[in-house]
C-alpha positions in Angstrom: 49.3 69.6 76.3 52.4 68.1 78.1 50.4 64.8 78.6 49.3 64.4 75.0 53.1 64.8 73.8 53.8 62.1 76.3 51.1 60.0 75.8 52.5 60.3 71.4 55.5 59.3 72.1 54.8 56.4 74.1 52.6 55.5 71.2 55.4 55.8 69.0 57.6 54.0 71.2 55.2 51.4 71.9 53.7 50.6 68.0 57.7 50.8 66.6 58.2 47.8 69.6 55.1 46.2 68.5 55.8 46.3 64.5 59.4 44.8 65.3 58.3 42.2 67.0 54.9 41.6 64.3 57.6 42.2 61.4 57.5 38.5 60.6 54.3 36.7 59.8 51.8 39.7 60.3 49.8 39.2 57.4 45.9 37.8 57.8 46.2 34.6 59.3 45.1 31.7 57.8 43.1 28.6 59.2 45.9 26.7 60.8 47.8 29.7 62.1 43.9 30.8 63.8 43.5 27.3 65.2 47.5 27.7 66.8 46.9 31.5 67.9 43.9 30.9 69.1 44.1 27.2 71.3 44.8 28.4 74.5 41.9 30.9 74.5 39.0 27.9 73.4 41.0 25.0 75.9 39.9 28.1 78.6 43.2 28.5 79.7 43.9 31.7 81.7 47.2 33.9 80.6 48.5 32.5 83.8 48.9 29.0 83.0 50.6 29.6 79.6 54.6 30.3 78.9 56.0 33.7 77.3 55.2 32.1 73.6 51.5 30.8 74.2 50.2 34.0 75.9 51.7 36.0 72.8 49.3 33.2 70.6 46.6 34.1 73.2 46.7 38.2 72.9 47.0 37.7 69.3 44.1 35.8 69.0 41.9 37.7 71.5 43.0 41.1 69.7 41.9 39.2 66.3 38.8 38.4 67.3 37.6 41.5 69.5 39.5 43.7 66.1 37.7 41.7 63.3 34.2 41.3 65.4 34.5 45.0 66.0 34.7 45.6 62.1 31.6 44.2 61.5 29.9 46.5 64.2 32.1 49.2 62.5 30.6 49.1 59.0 27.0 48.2 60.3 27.1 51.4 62.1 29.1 53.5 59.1 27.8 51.9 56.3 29.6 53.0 52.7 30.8 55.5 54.4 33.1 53.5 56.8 35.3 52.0 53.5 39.0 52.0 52.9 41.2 50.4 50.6 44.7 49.1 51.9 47.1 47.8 49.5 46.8 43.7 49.7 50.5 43.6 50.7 49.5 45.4 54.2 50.5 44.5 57.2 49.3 44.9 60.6 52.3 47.6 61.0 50.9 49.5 58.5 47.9 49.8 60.2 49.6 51.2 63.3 51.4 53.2 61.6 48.7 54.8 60.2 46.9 55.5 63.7 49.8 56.9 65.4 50.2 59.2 62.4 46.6 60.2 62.4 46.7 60.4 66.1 50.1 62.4 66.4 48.5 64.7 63.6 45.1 65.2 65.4 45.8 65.3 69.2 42.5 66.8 70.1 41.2 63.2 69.2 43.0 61.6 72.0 39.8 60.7 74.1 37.7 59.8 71.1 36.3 56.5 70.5 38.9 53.6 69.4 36.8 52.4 66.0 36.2 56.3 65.2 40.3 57.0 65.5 40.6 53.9 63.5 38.4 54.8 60.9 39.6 58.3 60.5 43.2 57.0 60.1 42.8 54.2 57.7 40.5 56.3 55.6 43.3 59.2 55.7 46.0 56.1 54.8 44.0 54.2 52.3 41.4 56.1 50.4 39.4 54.6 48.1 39.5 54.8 44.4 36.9 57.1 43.0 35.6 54.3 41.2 35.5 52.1 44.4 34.0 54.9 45.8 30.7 55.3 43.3 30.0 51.7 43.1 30.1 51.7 47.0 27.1 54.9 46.8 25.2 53.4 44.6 
């Protein structure tokens, strides 16, 4: 039990760091801000040859792509069921918010699966309406 306080708060610690530094600009990306992000990873660079700026572009895009491909896997494999509804002014700090609460709140889900723990928080963080909710059933 020791190790899962630990491991919360470095989660807490390490997602307050993160939504600091993410605090400016975190929204979805568009086009231009994809082809910036994500240069360095299509030229084949490796995180070696790149400075402290570009290999923050690089992690950012690879965590965009493996996040958003991910998705897709995630809602083929949940179907309706896998829906949530964030606010359109959410940011990616609100998402990590929301797993470190879930997580913090459910320690016994610790080991589980990334995409499940995911699910589970942004379902608890942003439900769906009811009506957004029927139309998704039918």
């Amino acid at each position: 039990m020791r190790m899962r306080s630990l491991l919360c708060a470095s989660l807490t610690a390490l997602l307050t760091v993160q939504g600091i530094h993410a605090a400016a600009g975190d929204g979805d990306p568009n086009g231009l801000e994809l082809l910036e992000r994500c240069h360095g990873v299509q030229a084949g660079l490796s995180p070696e040859e790149l400075d402290a700026d570009q290999s923050w572009h690089y992690a950012y895009c690879l965590g965009y792509l493996v996040g958003f491909v991910s998705g897709f896997a995630a809602r083929d494999a949940t179907g309706t069921g896998g829906r949530f509804c964030p606010p359109t002014e959410a940011r990616i700090a609100d998402f990590a918010r929301a797993i470190n609460t879930w997580l913090v709140g459910n320690p016994d889900k610790l080991e589980s699966m990334g995409a499940a723990v995911a699910l589970a928080a942004f379902q608890a963080k942003f439900p769906c309406p009811d009506d957004v909710r029927q139309r998704s059933d039918q």
